[in-house]
N, C-alpha and C positions, 0 to 999 in steps of 0.2 A: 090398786092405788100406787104400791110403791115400786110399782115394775110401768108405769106409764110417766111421773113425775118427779120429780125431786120431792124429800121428806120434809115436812118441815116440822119445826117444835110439837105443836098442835097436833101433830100426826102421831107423832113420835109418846108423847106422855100418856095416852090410854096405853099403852102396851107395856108401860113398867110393870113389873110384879115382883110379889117383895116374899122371902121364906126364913129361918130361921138364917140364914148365910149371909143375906143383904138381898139388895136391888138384882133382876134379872128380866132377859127380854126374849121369848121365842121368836124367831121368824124364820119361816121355810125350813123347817126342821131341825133349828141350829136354836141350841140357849146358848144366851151373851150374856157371861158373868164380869167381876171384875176381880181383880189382885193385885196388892199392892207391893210393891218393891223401894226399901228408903234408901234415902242418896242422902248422906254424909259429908259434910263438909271438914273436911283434912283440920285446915285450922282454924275452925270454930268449934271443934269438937263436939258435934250433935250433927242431928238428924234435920234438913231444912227442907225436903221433901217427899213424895214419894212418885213412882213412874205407876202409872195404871198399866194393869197387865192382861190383856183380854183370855179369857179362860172360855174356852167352848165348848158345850156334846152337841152330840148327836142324838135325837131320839132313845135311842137304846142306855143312853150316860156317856157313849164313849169321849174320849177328848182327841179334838180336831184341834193342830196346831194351828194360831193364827192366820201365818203366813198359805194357808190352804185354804182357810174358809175364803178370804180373798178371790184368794189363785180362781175358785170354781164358781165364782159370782160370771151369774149371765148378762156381761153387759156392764158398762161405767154405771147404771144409773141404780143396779143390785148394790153395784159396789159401793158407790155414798150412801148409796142405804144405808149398808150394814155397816161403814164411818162412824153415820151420825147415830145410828142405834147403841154400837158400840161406846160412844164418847158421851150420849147420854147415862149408860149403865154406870159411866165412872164417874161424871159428875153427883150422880145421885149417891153412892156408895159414898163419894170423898166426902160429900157436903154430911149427909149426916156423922159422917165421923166427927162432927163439931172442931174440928182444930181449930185454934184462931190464925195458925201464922202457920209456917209452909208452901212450898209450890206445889200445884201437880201435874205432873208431865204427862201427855197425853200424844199419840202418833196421829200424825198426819200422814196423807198420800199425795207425793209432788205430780202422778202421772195423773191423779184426777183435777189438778189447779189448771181449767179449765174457762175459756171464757163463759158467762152468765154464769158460774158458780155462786150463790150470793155466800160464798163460803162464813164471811167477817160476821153477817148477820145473823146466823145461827151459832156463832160466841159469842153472842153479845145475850142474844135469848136464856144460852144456855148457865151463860155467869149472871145474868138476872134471877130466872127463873130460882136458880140454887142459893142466889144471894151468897157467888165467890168475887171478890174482885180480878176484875181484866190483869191486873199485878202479878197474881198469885198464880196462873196458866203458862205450861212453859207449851208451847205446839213444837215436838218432834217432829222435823224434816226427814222421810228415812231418804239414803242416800242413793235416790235412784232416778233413772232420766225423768223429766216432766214435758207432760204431751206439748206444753207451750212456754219455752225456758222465760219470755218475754215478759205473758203474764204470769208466768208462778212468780218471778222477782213483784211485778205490780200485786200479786194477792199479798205476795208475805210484806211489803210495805205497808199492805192496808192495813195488816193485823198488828206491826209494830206501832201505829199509829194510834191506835184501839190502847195501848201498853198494855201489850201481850208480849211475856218471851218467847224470843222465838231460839231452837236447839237445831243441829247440823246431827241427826243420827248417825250412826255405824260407819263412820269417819276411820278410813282406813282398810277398808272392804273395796270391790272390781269396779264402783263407780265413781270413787273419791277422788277428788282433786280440790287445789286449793282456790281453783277458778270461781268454785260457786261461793267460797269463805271470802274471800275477796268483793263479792258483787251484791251477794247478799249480807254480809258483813254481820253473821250471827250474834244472841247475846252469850249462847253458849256451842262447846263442840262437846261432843260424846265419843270418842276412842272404843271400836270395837273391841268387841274381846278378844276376836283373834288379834289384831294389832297388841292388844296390851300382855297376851302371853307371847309372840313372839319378842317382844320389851324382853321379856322376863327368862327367856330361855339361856342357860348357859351358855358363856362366852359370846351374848351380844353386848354390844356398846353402849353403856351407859349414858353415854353424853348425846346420842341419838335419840333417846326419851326425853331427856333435855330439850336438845335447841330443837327439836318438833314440838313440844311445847313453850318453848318459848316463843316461837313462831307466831304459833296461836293465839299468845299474849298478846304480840305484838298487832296481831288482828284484832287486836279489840276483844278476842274474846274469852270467856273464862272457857277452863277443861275439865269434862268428866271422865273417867278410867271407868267404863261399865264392863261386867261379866268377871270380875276379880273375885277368883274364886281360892289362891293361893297365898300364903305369906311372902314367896317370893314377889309375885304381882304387886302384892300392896306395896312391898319395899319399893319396888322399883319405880311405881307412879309417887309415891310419897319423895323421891329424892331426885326425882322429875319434876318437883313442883306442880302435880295435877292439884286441882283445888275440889275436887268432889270425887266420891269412888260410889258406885253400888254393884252389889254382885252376891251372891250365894254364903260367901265371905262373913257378910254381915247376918247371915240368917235367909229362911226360905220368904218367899213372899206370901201374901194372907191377906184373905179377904178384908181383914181387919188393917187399918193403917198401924195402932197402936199396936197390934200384937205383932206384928211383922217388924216394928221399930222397938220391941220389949228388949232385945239382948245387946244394940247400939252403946246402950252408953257403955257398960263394961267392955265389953269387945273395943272402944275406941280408946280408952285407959291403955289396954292390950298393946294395942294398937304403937301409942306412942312409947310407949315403957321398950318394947320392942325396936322400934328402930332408932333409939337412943342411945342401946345397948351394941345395937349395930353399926351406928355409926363410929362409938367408941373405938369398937375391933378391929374398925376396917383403917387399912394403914392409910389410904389416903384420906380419909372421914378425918384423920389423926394429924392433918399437915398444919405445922405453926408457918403461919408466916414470915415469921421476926426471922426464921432462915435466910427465906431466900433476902429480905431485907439487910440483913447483916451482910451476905456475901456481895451484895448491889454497891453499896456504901462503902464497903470499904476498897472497892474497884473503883466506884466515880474520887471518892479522895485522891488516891493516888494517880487519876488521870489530870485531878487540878494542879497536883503538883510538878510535873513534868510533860502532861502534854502527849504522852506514850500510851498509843493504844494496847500494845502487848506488854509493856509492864504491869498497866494495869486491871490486862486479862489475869497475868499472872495471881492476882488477889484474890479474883474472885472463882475463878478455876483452880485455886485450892481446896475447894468446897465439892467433895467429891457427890453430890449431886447438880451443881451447875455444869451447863454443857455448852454451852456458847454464848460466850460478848460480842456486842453489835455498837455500832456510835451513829448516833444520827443527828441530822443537823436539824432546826427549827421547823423547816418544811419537810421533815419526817424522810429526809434522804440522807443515801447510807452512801458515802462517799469509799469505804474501806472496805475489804472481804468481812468476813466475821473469825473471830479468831476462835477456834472449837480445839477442844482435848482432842478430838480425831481430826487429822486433814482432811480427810477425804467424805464424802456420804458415807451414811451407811448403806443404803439401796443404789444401785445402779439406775431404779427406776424413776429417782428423784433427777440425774445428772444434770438434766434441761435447765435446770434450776441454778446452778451453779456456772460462774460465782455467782454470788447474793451482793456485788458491791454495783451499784447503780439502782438496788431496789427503790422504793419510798413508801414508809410503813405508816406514811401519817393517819390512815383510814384506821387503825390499830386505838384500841380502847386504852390501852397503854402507855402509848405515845401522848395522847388526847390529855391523860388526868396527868400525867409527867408534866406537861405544860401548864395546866391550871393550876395545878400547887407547885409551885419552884420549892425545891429541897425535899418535897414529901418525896418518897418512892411509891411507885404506882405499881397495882400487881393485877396481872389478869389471867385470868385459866379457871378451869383447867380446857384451853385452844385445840385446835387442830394447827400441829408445827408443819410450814410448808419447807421448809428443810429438814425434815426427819420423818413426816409421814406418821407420827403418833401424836398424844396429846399430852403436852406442855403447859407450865408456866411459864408467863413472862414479867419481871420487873424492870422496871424504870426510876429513873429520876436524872433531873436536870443537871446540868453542870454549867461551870462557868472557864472558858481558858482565851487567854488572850481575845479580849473582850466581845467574845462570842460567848451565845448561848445554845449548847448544846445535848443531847440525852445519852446518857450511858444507859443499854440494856444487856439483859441477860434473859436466857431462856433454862429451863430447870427441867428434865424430863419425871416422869411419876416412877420409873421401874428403878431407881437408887431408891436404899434404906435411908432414913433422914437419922441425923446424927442428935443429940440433947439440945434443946434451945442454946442459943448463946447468951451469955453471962450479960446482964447490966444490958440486955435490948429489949 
């Protein structure tokens, strides 16, 4: 039967069977268990769902990784088989766990989204039959080619329509790109693990976890850090702004949702108490503002008073972490060199770059909020400086000279020790 047609519900529900463990399903030598792994939400501090995790033997007990029972299915039509067997054993396991609230995340296969797949109809059976709502289903995309890129975008349309989440798997793996984020426009991404430890490995860049995340944001969609198995990892998505983490981290996964989710809350106190402590220590975690603010102001002062771009560098390149004064006009162009405590680059590899007088920085988040609050100073970083090849602060704020309206900025690099706040700012 299930080697000449596609399964469908009906097919599928005499073959549950149930043992002291939960729900399970033999077929062709293979038992399909289930396991649950919790996904944590960063800053709601709890637990908001769990990922089903397929557990499989063989005959004899042994355990056959996921990714193989697949691999040795004879045929697409073995293979949605053992899909929809699999994704029944989880709905049945999850639904009696009684939760009221939570997601459960559940993998899909993009190389079987397939024309006549009636894939949408058998979630809809399956969140009936379990009485889960369409809401509460996230379907894992794993991140690999689909036999027909056209219709897997038209299937996963149909299952967002349904209000199903729909998740971008192992984001960061040999088939990633942001073409599919882009077109399928997920509710959520998932950061492999290898991705999220190389984040985490000594002397990578922080701000690469960042604005790849932020990215993501900017796509519409939320981020999970999965396979976080270390405290460095956590730190690093937690100050990346991921909004969900699961992984080893939190504890092993269990056929049980609640016992797999027993050690979350503490561990998430942990959690924060930790990189509180961390951020305290770390010199840049440790940057006041009203610095660079002080050294800004009291540069644009003295350029209203006389008009002089280098006397008024002079003010604020007292401040031995400021490293370069810039002036710019309304439409964010830089009429003058930039006047810097060194003359010259420091890399020869920047040289192209210079001079910097003819630039126009108006696309600059700096320049933008300089303008929209006249006299506030505006601060942005921590950037990529394209005159120094590291990453910088930049402030702003407007000035007024001979009835022009123009910006005094400065740039701040992160490797100067920062001196005591200044007095009365």
């Amino acid at each position: 039967m299930a080697s000449k047609r596609v399964m469908t519900l009906t097919d599928v529900l005499p073959l549950l069977a149930r043992d002291d463990t939960g729900w399970y399903i033999d077929y062709r030598g293979i038992r399909l268990r289930s396991a649950f792994q919790p996904v944590v939400s960063i800053t709601h501090k709890r637990v908001v769902g769990f990922e089903a995790l397929l557990r499989a033997t063989n005959a004899a007990g042994e355990a056959i990784a996921p990714e193989t029972v697949f691999a040795r299915a004879p045929g697409k039509t073995v293979a949605l088989a053992l899909e929809r067997l699999t994704r029944c054993v989880h709905f049945a396991n999850f639904a009696e766990a009684g939760l009221d609230k939570g997601w459960l995340f559940v993998n899909a296969l993009p190389r079987l989204f397939k024309t006549g797949w009636p894939y949408s109809s058998y979630v809809d059976e399956l969140c009936a039959h379990f009485g889960l709502p369409h809401s509460r289903i996230v379907i894992e995309l794993l991140e690999e080619p689909a036999a027909d890129e056209a219709h897997f975008e038209h299937t996963v349309e149909a299952l967002r329509r349904r209000d199903l989440m729909i998740a971008i798997d192992d984001f960061g793996t040999g088939f990633s790109n942001f073409d599919r984020i882009w077109r399928v426009r997920p509710d959520l991404v998932k950061l492999d693990r290898s991705l999220v430890a190389r984040m985490a490995m000594p002397g990578a860049d922080p701000q690469f976890a960042t604005q790849l995340v932020t990215m993501l944001h900017r796509a519409g969609a939320m981020v999970l850090g999965e396979g976080v198995e270390t405290d460095e990892e956590l730190m690093t998505l937690m100050e990346a702004d991921v909004d969900f983490i699961q992984g080893f981290w939190l504890g092993q996964p269990d056929t049980s949702p609640s016992v797999a989710a027993a050690q979350a809350p503490a561990l998430v106190e942990a959690m924060w108490a930790r990189f509180h402590t961390r951020e305290g220590s770390r010199p840049h975690g440790a940057i006041d503002l009203r610095h660079f603010e002080h050294a800004v102001l009291e540069g644009a002062r003295a350029y209203e008073r006389a008009g002089n771009l280098a006397l008024a560098a002079d003010q604020t390149l007292a401040q031995p972490f400021a490293k370069r004064v810039f002036l710019l006009d309304e439409y964010g162009n830089q009429h003058e060199p930039s006047i810097t405590r060194d003359p010259a680059p420091e890399s020869e590899r920047l040289s192209p770059l210079f001079p910097d007088a003819g630039s126009n920085w108006s696309r600059r988040a700096y320049f933008k909020r300089a303008l929209a609050a006249p006299g506030r100073v505006a601060v942005m970083g921590p950037h990529f400086s394209l005159t120094d090849g590291k990453d910088c602060y930049t402030a702003a704020v407007t000035v007024e000279f001979d009835s022009r309206r123009l910006v005094f900025c400065a740039d701040f690099l992160l490797d100067t020790s920062m001196p005591e706040p200044p007095r009365g700012q």
